[in-house]
C-alpha positions as CSV (number, residue, x, y, z in Angstrom):
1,X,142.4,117.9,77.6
2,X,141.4,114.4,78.7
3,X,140.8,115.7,82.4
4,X,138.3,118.8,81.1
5,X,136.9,115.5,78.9
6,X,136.2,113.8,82.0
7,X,134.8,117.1,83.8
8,X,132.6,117.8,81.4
9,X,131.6,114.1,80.9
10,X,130.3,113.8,84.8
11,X,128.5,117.0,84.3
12,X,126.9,115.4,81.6
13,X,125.9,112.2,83.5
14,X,124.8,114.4,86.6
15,X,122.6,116.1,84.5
16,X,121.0,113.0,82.8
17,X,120.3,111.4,86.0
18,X,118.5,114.4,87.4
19,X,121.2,115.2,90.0
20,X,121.4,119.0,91.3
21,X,124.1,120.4,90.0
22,X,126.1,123.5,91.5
23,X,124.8,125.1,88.0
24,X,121.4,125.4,89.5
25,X,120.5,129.0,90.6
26,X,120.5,128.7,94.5
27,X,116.8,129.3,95.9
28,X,115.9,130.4,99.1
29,X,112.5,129.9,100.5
30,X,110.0,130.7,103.3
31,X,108.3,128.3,104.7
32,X,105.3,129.8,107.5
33,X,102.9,127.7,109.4
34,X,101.3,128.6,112.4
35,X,101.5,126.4,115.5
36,X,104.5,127.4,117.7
37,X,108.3,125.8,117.4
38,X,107.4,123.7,120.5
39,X,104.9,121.9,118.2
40,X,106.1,118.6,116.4
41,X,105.6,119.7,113.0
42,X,108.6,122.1,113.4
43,X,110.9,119.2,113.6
44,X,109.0,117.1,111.3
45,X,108.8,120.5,108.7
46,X,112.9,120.7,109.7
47,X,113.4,117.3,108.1
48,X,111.5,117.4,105.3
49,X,113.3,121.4,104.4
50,X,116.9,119.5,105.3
51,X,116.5,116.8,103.2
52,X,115.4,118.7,100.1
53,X,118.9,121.2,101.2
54,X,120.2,117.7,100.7
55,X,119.1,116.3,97.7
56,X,119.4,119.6,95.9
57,X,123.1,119.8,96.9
58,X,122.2,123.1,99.0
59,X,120.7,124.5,95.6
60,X,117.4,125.0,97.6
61,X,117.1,126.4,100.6
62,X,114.3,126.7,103.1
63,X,113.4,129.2,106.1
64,X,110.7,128.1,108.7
65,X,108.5,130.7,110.3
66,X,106.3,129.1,112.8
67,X,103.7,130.8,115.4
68,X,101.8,132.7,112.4
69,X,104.9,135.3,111.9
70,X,104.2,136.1,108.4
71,X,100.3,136.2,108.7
72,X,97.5,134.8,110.1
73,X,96.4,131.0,110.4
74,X,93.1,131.6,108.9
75,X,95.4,133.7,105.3
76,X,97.9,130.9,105.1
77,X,96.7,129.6,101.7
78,X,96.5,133.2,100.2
79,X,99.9,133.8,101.4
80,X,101.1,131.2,99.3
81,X,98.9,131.9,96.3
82,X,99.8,135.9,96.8
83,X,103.8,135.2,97.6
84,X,103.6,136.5,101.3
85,X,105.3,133.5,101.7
86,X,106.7,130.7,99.3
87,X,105.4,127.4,101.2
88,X,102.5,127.2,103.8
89,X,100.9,125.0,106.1
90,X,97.1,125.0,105.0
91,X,94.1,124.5,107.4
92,X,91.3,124.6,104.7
93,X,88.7,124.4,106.9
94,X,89.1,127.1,108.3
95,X,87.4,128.6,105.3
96,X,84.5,127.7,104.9
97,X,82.6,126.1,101.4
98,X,86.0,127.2,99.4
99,X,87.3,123.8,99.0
100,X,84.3,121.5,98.6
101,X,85.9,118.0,97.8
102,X,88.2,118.6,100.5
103,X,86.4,118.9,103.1
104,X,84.8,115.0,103.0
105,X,88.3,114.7,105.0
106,X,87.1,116.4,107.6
107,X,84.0,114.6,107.9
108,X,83.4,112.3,111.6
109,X,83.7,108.8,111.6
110,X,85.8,108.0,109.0
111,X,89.7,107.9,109.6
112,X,90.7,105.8,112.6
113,X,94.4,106.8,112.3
114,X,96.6,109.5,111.2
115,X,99.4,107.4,109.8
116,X,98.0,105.4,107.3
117,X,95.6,107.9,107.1
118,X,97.7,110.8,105.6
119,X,99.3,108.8,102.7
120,X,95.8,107.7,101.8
121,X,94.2,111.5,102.2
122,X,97.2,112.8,100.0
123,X,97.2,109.6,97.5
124,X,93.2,110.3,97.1
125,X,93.3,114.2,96.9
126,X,96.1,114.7,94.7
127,X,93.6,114.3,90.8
128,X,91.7,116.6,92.9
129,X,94.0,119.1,94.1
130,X,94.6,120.4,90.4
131,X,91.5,121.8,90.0
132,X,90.2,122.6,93.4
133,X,93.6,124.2,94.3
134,X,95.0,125.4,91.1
135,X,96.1,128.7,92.1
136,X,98.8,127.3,94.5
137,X,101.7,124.2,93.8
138,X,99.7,121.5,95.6
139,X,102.4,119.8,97.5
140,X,100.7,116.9,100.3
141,X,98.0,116.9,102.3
142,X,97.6,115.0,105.8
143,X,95.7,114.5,108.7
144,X,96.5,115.4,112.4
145,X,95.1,112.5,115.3
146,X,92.1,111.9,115.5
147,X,90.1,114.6,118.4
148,X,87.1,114.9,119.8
149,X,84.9,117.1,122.1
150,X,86.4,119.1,125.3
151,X,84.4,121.0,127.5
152,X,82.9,122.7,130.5
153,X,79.4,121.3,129.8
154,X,78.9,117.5,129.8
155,X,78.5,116.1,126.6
156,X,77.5,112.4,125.8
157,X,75.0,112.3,123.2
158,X,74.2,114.2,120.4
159,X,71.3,116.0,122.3
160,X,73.9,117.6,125.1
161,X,75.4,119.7,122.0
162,X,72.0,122.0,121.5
163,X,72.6,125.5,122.8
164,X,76.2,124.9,123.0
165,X,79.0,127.3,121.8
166,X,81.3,125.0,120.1
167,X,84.7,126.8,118.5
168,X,84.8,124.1,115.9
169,X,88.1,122.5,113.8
170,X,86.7,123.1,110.3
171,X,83.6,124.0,108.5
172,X,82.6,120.4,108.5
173,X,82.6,120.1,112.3
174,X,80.9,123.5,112.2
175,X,77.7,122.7,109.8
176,X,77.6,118.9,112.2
177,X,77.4,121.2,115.2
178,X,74.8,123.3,113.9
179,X,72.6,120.0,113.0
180,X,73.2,119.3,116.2
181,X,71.5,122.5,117.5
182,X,74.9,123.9,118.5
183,X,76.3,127.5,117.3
184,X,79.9,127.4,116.1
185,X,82.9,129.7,117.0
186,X,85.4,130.5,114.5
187,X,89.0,130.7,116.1
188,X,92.6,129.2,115.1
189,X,94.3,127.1,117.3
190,X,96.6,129.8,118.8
191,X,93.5,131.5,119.6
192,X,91.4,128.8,121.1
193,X,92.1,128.9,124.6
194,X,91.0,133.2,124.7
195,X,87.7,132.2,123.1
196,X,87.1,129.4,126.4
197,X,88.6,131.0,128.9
198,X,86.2,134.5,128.6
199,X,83.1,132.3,127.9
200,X,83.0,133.0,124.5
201,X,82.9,128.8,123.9
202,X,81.8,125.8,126.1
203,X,83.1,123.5,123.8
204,X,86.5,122.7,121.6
205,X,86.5,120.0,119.0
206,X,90.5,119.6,119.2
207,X,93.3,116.8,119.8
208,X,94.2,115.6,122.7
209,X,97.7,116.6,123.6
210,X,97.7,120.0,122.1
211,X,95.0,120.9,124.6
212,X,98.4,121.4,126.6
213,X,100.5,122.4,124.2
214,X,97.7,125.3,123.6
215,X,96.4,125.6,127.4
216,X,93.3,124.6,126.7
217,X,93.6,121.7,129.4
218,X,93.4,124.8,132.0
219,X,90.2,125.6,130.6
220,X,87.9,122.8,130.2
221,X,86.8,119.9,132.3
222,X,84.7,117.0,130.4
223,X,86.4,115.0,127.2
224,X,84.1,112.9,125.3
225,X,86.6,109.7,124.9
226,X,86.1,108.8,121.0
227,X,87.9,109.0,118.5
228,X,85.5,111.4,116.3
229,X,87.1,113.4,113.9
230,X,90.4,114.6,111.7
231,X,91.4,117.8,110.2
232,X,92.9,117.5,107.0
233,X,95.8,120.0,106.3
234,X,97.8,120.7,103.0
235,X,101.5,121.7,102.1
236,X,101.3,124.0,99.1
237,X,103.8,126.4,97.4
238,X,103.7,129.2,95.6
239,X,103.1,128.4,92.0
240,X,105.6,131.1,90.7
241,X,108.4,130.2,92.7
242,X,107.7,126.2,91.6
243,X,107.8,126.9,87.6
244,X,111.1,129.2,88.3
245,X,113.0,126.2,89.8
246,X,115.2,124.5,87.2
247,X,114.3,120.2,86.0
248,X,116.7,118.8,88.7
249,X,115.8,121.2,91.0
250,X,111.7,120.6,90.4
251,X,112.8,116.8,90.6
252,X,113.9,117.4,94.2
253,X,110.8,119.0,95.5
254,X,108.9,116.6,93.4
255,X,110.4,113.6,95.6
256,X,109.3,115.4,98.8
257,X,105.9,116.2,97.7
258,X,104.6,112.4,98.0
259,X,102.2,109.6,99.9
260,X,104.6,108.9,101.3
261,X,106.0,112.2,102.5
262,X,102.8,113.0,103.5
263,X,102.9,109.8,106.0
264,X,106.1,110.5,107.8
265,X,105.3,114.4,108.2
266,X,102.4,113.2,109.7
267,X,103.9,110.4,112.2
268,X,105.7,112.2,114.4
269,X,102.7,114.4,115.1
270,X,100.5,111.8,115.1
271,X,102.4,109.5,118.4
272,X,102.6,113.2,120.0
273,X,99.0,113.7,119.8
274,X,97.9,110.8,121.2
275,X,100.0,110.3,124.0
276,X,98.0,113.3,125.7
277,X,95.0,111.1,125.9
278,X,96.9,109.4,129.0
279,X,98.3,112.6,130.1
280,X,95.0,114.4,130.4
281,X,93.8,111.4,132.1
282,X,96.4,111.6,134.9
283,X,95.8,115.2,135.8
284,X,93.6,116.2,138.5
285,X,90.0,118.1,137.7
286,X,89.3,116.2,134.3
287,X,86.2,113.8,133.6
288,X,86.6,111.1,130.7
289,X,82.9,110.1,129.4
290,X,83.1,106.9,127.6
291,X,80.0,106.3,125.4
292,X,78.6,102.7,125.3
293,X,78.4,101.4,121.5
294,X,74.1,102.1,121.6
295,X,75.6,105.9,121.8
296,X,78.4,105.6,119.7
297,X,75.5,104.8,116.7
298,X,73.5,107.7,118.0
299,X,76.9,109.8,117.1
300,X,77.1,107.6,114.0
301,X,73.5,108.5,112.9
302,X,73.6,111.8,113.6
303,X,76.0,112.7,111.3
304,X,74.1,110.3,108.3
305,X,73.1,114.4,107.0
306,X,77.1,116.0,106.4
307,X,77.5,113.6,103.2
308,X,73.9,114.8,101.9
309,X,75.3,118.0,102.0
310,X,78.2,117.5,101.1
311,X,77.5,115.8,97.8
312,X,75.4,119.3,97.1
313,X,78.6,121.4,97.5
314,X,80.5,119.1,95.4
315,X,77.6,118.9,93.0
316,X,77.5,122.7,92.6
317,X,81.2,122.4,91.5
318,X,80.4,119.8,88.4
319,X,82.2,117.0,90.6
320,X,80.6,113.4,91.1
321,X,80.1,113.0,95.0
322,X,79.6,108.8,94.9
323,X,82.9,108.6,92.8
324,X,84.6,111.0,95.0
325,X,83.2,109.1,98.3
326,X,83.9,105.5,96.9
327,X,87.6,106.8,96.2
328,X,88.3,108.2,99.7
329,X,87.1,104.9,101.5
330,X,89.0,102.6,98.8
331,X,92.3,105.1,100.1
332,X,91.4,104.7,103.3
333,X,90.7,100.7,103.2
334,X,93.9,100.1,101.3
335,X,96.1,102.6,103.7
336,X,94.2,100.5,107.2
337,X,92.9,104.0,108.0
338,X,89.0,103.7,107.6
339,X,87.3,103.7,111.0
């Protein structure tokens, strides 16, 4: 008798402290993105599904389909929302005007890093996230390195991008190229080098060491050397799957769906990415342009337009664009990610 005492008193305790119990019904869950398995997310995306096997006490589970096997880069947030798979790695802007508020994350010449830079995107998106992405568990959001222009055209000033094919990084990079007097080509990262190698694109907006990872070094000449833009990305989950799991078990996922998460899925990524700065340097066939600081303005300037139309698409969703802005740079200023 005292030993089932004891038994059931630790279950109690276990319970009360949020613990996963082995009463939990297991879970087992897919988790698709779409870069291949030789990308550092994978091992980053290992960790982060390993730890919450962890935590859980193996009540949760989690499969990793890289290298878009369960759909398309461009779907991945409707696969979560529809079930096709249970967790996805989200590109929003690759869709263009659905997630207005969002999309200021994309926006040039304001992250300088994507370390700090991720906790302070997720920290600042999160209020945002329940209304903007409501039909999917918002989980984190992050950035990738900060990119920049590759190409077979020479391009130092704003003026070099008119009559340009440009396959852009988001919709933000897009509408800034078309200011520019550019035309934008839509096309995932897996598909990126196809689209400059038949001449489809002059241009790539993209970070520096994927360009090998992707081929794209094999394809383009000219890299303008400054640290001009970020793509936000989001973690989300199916909401169905989220309200099924039990309190501990929410708990769990709760934990790994933080700031601070966000920050050290990002890291690894982040050192990756911009060691191939130095690595494209060092191969034969590529030209760096350095723009002088009276250029860097003319960059600066010539983006002044994206937040005007920005606020309008935020405006047309009953959001306030000057409280939204002011929130992102305090995020970034507190995180030491504001360029």
């Amino acid at each position: 008798m005292k030993k089932l005492l004891a038994v059931a008193g630790a279950a109690i305790v276990a319970l009360a402290s949020g613990v996963a119990v082995a009463a939990d019904a297991p879970v087992h869950w897919r988790l698709s993105h779409w870069v291949p398995p030789s990308h550092p997310l994978q091992p980053a995306f290992e960790a982060w599904a390993k730890s919450i096997a962890d935590e859980s006490h193996g009540s949760i589970t989690i499969t990793i389909y890289p290298a878009q096997q369960l759909g398309k880069a461009f779907d991945h947030y409707d696969m979560a929302r529809d079930d096709i798979a249970d967790i996805t790695h989200v590109s929003p802007g690759y869709q263009p005007g659905r997630f207005p508020i969002f999309a200021l994350g994309s926006m040039p010449f304001l992250v300088s890093n994507a370390k700090g830079g991720s906790a302070a995107l997720d920290e600042w998106y999160r209020p945002y996230a329940k209304t903007e992405m409501k039909d999917v568990h918002f989980c984190l959001a992050h950035f990738h390195d900060p990119g920049t222009f590759h190409s077979n055209k020479k391009i130092v000033v704003p003026a070099d991008v008119k009559g340009l094919r440009v396959r852009v990084a988001t919709d933000t990079i897009g509408e800034f190229v078309r200011l520019l007097g550019g035309t934008t080509v839509n096309a995932a990262a897996p598909e990126a080098r196809d689209v400059i190698a038949r001449g489809v694109a002059d241009a790539i907006t993209f970070p520096w060491r994927s360009l090998f990872l992707f081929g794209i070094d094999k394809v383009v000449k000219y890299h303008l050397d400054m640290p001009f833009y970020v793509t936000p990305f989001v973690l989300v989950i199916n909401n169905g799957k989220y309200d099924a799991l039990a309190p501990d078990q929410k708990k769990v996922v709760d934990d790994h769906c933080t700031s601070a998460w966000a920050e050290k899925l990002a890291s690894p990524w982040a050192d990756w990415e911009h060691s191939g700065r130095a690595m494209i340097k060092a191969e034969a066939g590529h030209e760096f342009i350095e723009p002088t600081p009276a250029q860097v303005q003319e960059w600066r300037d010539a983006a002044k337009p994206l937040k005007a139309e920005w606020a309008a698409s935020v405006k047309k969703v009953g959001g306030d664009p000057d409280a939204i802005y002011a929130a992102f740079v305090a995020a970034m200023k507190k995180h030491g990610a504001l360029y």
